[in-house]
PATISE-435809 format. One line per 4 residues: number of its first residue (from 0); for each residue x, y, z of C-alpha. Coordinates in pm, 1 decimal. Last residue first. Layout:
BEGIN
NUM> X/Y/Z  ...
This chain:
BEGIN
398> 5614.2/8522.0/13725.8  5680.2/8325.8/13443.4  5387.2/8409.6/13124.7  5113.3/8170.7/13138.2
394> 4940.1/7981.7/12885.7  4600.1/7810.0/13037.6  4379.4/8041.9/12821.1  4531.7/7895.7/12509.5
390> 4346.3/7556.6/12635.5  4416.5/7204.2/12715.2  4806.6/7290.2/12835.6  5136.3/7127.6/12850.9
386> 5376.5/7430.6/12847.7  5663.9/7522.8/12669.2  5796.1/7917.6/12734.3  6027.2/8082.0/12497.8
382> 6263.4/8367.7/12572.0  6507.5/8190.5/12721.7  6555.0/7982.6/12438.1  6814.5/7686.9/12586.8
378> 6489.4/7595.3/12869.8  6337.6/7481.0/12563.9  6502.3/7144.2/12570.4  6425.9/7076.6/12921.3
374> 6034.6/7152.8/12891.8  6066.7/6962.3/12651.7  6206.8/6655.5/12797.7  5958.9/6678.6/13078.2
370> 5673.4/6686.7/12846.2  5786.9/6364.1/12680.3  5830.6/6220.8/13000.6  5477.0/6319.6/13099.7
366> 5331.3/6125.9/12801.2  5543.1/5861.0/12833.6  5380.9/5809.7/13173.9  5027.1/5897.2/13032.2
362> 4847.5/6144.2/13152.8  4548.0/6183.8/13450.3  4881.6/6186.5/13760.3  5032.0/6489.6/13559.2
358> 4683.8/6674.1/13546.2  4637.0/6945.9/13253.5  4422.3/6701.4/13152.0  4284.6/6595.0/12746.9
354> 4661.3/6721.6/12657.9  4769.6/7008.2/12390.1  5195.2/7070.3/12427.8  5256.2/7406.5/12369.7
350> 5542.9/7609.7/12266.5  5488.6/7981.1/12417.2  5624.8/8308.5/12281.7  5568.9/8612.9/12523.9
346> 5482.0/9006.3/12402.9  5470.5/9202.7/12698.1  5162.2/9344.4/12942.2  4951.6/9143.1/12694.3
342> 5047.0/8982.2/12341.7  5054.8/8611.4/12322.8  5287.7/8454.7/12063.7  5232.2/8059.6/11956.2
338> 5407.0/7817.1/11881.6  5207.2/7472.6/11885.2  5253.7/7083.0/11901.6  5569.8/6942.6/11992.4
334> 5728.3/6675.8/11783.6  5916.3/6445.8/12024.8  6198.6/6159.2/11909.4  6229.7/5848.9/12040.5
330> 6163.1/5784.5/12453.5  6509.3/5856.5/12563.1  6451.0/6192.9/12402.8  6565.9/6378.4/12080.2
326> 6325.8/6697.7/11964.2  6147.9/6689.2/11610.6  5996.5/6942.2/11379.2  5937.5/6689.2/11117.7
322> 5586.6/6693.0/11189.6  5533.9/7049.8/11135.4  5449.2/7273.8/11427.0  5082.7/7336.0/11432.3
318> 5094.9/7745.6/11412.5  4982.9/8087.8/11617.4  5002.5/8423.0/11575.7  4824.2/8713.3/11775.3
314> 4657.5/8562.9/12093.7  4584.5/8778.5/12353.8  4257.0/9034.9/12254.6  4161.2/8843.3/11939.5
310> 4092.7/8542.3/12115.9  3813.1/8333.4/11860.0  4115.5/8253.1/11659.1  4298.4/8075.3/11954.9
306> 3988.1/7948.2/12096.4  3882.7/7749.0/11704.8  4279.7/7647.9/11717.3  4238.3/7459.6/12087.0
302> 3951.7/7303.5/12005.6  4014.4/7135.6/11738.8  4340.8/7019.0/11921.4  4146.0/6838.3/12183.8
298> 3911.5/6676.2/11935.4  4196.2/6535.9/11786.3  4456.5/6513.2/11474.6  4513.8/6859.8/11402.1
294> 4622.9/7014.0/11030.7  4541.7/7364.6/11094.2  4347.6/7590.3/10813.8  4307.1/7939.1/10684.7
290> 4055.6/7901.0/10355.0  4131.9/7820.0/9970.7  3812.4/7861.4/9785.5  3628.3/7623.1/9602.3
286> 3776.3/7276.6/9422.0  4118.9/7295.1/9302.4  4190.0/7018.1/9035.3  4402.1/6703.1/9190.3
282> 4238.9/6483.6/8907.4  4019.8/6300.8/9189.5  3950.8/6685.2/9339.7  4115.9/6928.4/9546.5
278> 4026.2/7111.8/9842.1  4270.2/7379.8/9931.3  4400.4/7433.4/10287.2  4603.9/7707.2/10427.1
274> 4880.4/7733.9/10661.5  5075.3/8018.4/10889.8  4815.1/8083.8/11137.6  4652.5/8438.1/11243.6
270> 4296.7/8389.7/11131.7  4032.5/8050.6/11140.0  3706.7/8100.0/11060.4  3483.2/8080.1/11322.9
266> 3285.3/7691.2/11246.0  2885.4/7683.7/11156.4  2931.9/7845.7/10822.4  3199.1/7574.3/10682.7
262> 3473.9/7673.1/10449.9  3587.7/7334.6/10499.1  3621.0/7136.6/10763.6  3795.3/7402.5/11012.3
258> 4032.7/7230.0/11087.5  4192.7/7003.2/10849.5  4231.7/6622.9/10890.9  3843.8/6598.1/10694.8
254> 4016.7/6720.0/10430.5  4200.3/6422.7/10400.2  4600.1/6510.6/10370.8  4840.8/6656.7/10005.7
250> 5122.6/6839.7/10185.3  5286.9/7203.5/10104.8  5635.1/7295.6/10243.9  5614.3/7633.8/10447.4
246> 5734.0/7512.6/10764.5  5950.0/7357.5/10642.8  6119.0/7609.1/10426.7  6204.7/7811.0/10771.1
242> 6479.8/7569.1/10799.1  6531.2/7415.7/11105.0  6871.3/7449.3/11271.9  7225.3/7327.0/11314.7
238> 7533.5/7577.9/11341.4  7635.8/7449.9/11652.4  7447.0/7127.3/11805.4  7299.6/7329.2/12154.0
234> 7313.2/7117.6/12427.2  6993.1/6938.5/12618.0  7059.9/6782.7/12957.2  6812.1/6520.6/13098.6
230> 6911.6/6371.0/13500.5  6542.0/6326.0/13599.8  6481.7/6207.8/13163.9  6721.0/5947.2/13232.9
226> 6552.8/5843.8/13557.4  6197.1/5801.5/13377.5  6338.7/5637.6/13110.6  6523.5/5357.1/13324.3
222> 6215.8/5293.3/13542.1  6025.6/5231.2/13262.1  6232.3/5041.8/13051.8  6348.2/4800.4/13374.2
218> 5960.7/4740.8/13451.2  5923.8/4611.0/13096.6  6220.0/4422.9/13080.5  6072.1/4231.5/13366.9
214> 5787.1/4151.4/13228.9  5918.7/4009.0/12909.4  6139.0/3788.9/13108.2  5867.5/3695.3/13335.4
210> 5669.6/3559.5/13028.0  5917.9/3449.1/12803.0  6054.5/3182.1/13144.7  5690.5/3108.1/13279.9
206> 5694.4/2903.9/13571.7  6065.2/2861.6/13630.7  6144.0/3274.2/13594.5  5885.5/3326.8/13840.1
202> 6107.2/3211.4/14139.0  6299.6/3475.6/14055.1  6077.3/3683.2/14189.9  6254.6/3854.9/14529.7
198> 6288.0/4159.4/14324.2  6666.6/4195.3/14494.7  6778.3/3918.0/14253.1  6617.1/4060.4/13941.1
194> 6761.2/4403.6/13982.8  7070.5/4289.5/14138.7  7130.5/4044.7/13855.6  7070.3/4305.7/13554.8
190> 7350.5/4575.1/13724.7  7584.5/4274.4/13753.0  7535.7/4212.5/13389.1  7546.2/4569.5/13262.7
186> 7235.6/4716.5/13144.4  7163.2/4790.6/12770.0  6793.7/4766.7/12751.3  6685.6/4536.6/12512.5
182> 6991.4/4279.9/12399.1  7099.6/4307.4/12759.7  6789.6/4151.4/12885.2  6779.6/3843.8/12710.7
178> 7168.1/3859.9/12696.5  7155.6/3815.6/13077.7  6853.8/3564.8/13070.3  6996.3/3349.9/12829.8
174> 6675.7/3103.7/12783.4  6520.5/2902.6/13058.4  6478.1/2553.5/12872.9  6173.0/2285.0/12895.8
170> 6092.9/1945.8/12888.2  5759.6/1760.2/12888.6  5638.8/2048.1/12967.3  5222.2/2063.8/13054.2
166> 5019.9/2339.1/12965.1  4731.0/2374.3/13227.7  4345.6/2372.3/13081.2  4113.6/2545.0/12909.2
162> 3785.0/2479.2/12729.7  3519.9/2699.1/12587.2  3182.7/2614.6/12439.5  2926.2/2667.5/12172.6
158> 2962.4/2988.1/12039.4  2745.9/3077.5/11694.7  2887.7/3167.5/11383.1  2707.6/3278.6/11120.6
154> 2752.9/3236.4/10701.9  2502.5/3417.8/10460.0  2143.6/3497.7/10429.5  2012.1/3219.0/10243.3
150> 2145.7/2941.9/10465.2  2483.2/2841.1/10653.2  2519.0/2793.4/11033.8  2935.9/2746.0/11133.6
146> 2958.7/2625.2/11524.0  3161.7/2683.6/11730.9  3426.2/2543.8/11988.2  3688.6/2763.8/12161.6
142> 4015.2/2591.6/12311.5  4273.9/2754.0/12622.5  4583.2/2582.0/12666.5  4742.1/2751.8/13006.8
138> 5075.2/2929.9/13066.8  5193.5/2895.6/13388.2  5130.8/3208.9/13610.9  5367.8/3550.9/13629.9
134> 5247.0/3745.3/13909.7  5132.5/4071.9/13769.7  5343.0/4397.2/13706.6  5146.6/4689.3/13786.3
130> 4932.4/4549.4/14056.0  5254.8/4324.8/14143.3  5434.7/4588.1/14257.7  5741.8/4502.4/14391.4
126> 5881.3/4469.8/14007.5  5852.2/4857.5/14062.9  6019.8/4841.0/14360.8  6293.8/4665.4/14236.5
122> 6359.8/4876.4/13932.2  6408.5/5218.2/14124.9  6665.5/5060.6/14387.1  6801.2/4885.5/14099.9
118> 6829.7/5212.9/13936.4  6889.9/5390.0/14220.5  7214.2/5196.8/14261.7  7310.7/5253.4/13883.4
114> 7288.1/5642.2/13924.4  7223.3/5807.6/13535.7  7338.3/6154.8/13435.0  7222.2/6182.3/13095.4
110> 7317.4/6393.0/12769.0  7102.9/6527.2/12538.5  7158.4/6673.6/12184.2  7003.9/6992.2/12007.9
106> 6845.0/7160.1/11695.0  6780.5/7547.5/11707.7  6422.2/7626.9/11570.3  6309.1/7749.8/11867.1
102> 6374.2/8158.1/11856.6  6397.0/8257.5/11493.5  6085.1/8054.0/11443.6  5886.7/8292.6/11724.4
98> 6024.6/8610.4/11510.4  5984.0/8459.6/11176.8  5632.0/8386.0/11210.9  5548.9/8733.0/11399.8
94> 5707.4/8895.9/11112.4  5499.0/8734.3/10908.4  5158.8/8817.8/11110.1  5267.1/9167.4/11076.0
90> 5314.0/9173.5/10708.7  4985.5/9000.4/10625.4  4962.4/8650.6/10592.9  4712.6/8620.9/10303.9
86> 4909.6/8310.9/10059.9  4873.0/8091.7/10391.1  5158.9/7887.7/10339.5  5055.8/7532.8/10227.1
82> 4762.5/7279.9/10231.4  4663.9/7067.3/9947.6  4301.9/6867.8/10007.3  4166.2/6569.8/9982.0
78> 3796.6/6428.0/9989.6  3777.2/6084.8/9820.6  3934.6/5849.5/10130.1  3667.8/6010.8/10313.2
74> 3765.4/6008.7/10725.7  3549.8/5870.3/10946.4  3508.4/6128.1/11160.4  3583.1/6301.4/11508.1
70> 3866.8/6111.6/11684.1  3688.8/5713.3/11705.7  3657.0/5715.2/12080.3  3699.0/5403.9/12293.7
66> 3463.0/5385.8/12567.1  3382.8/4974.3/12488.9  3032.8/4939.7/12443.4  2916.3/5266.5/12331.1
62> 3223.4/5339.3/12104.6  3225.4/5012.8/11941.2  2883.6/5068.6/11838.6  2933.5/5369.8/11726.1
58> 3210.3/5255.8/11489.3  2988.6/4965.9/11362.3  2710.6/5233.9/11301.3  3002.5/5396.2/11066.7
54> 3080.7/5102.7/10882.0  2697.3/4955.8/10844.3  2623.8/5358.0/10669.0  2890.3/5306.7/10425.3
50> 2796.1/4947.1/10375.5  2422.4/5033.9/10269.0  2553.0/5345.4/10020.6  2827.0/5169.5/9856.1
46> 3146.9/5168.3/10018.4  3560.3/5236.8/9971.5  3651.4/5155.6/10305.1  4019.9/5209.5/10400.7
42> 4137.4/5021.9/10718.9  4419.5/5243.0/10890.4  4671.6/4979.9/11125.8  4991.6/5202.8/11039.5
38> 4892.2/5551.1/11320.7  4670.0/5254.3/11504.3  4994.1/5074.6/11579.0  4850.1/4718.9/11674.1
34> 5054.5/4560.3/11382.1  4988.8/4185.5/11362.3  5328.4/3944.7/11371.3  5380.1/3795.7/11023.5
30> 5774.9/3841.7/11082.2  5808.2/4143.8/10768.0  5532.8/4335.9/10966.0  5159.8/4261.9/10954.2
26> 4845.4/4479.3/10873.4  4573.4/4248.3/10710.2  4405.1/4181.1/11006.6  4185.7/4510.2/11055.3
22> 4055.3/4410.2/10696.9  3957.6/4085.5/10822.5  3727.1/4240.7/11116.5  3559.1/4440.1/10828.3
18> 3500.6/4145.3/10609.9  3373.1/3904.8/10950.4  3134.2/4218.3/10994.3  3039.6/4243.3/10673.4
14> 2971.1/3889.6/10681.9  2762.1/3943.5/11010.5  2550.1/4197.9/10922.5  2417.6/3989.6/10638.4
10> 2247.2/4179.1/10268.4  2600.7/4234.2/10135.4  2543.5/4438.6/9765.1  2860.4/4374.5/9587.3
6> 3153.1/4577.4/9448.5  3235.4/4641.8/9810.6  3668.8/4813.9/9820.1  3775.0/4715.7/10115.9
2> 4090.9/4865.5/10157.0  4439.1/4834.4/10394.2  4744.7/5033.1/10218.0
């Protein structure tokens, strides 16, 4: 846990800036190195009325300058709420549950098919690229000067200069390059020397040893998950599946990770999903009414639940599949997002997968790896469709 808890009244910008920026630095592993993962990296401000308002301006701020986007709100450490099985599922919407659960909660295992020689084909043209993977320079000593102004309102900092220059070796070392390598992907030696000696960079590996290495590795990862997940094979694991139960089990989150917020007038109400949410107070005391609710974690995913409720003609169950729900891949595991069944000509059960772009080149490559693999694992339930969509409109029963 990161917090800033302000028991004082700060008059300067900047210090609660500096207190702020320190509060992002808190969050480091077991080796002191900084962790960037924004999912572990969550600063907690407790405020008083000034820095609350400074903290969220800040966040604007950043947003303006930089494009980033802070998803929806800041969220209020002091607003909670318990969400479980919706207590007002009627019978139908049930049996629609079990139905669409019956049919993807198998568990699996993947095999691979990989070809070594298009591997090295595969890894030498990306280490070809040198927009993607940049010419590895000498690493260079780079110095900032400033200078610390003190008076009544608090500490500044102002720039004054910045240096840099060449590092020079008096001696240096080229690691292990093999074991490097091997310790991080898993390549056989002959398969690691082709790759780097048909790259034509070698060269590199003088200039900057940690550098190119690192580089390198990183083209090899690539190239060898995106070729595992060509050749991808899911297989049943006998007798192995997700209990209903978790589905159902009940989690303590921010109420403002629930949509709708609230029992709010200016959001449809959500129908036809499996969860509810229950604001609670300090002592964990029920506060209002409970109310249908999804647990989302973007704009994107907002919207998606407020369309599915508002389509009363297609759409007649739909869930967030719980985080635990997981699917193996070369990547790490995968937790899809939705089931849902659409009723039309026939009844159809969709997982889907809610993406800013429906675009393959406008995603991620993990992102489209991921999709890939499920894609591949749902290909076992013939009845179910996965799809990568932005909108329930965009689900489409095969032709």
């Amino acid at each position: 846990m990161f917090q800033i808890c302000t028991l004082n009244e700060t008059k300067s910008a900047m210090k609660k800036r500096q207190e702020i920026g320190r509060g992002l630095r808190l969050c480091v592993n077991q080796s002191g190195e900084r962790v960037m993962d924004k999912r572990v990296n969550v600063l907690t401000v407790i405020p008083n009325e000034s820095y609350e308002a400074f903290a969220k301006s800040l966040q604007q701020e950043i947003e303006d300058e930089t494009g980033a986007q802070f998803e929806g709100r800041i969220k209020n450490a002091r607003s909670k709420a318990l969400v479980k099985r919706n207590e007002k599922l009627s019978a139908e919407e049930a049996e629609l549950f079990r139905e669409i659960w019956d049919k993807i909660n198998y568990k699996t295992r993947f095999s691979v098919e990989l070809d070594t020689p298009e591997l090295i084909d595969l890894c030498t043209k990306a280490l070809a690229d040198t927009h993607q993977y940049p010419i590895t320079q000498a690493p260079k000593i780079r110095a900032d000067k400033a200078r610390i102004v003190m008076n009544r309102y608090g500490v500044e900092g102002m720039h004054v200069g910045t240096g840099e220059s060449n590092a020079v070796y008096l001696s240096s070392s080229v690691p292990d390059v093999y074991a490097y390598i091997q310790n991080r992907v898993h390549l056989s030696r002959s398969t690691i020397f082709s790759i780097l000696d048909r790259s034509g960079r070698l060269n590199e590996l003088l200039i900057n040893p940690q550098a190119f290495l690192d580089l390198a590795i990183s083209a090899i990862k690539s190239c060898l998950q995106a070729l595992m997940v060509k050749g991808i094979e899911y297989h049943n694991l006998p007798g192995q599946r997700y209990e209903m139960s978790l589905c159902e089990e009940a989690m303590e989150t921010y109420l403002s990770s629930v949509y709708p917020p609230g029992n709010s007038e200016t959001v449809t109400p959500l129908a036809k999903t499996l969860m509810q949410a229950q604001a609670i107070n300090s002592e964990r005391e029920p506060v209002g009414e409970p109310f249908a609710c999804v647990v989302t974690q973007s704009g994107t995913e907002n919207e998606f639940a407020s369309l599915c409720a508002l389509d009363g003609n297609n759409v007649r169950f739909f869930f967030k599949l719980p985080a635990k729900f997981k699917i193996p891949t070369p990547l790490g595991t995968y937790n899809p997002d939705w089931a849902v069944v659409l009723e039309g000509d026939t009844r159809v059960y969709f997982v889907a997968e809610t993406k800013s772009s429906t675009v393959e080149a406008e995603r991620r490559l993990a992102e489209n790896l991921q999709i890939k693999c499920g894609i591949a694992h749902f290909k076992l339930s013939p009845d179910v469709v996965f799809q990568p969509v932005t909108t329930p409109g965009q689900l489409k029963a095969p032709a």
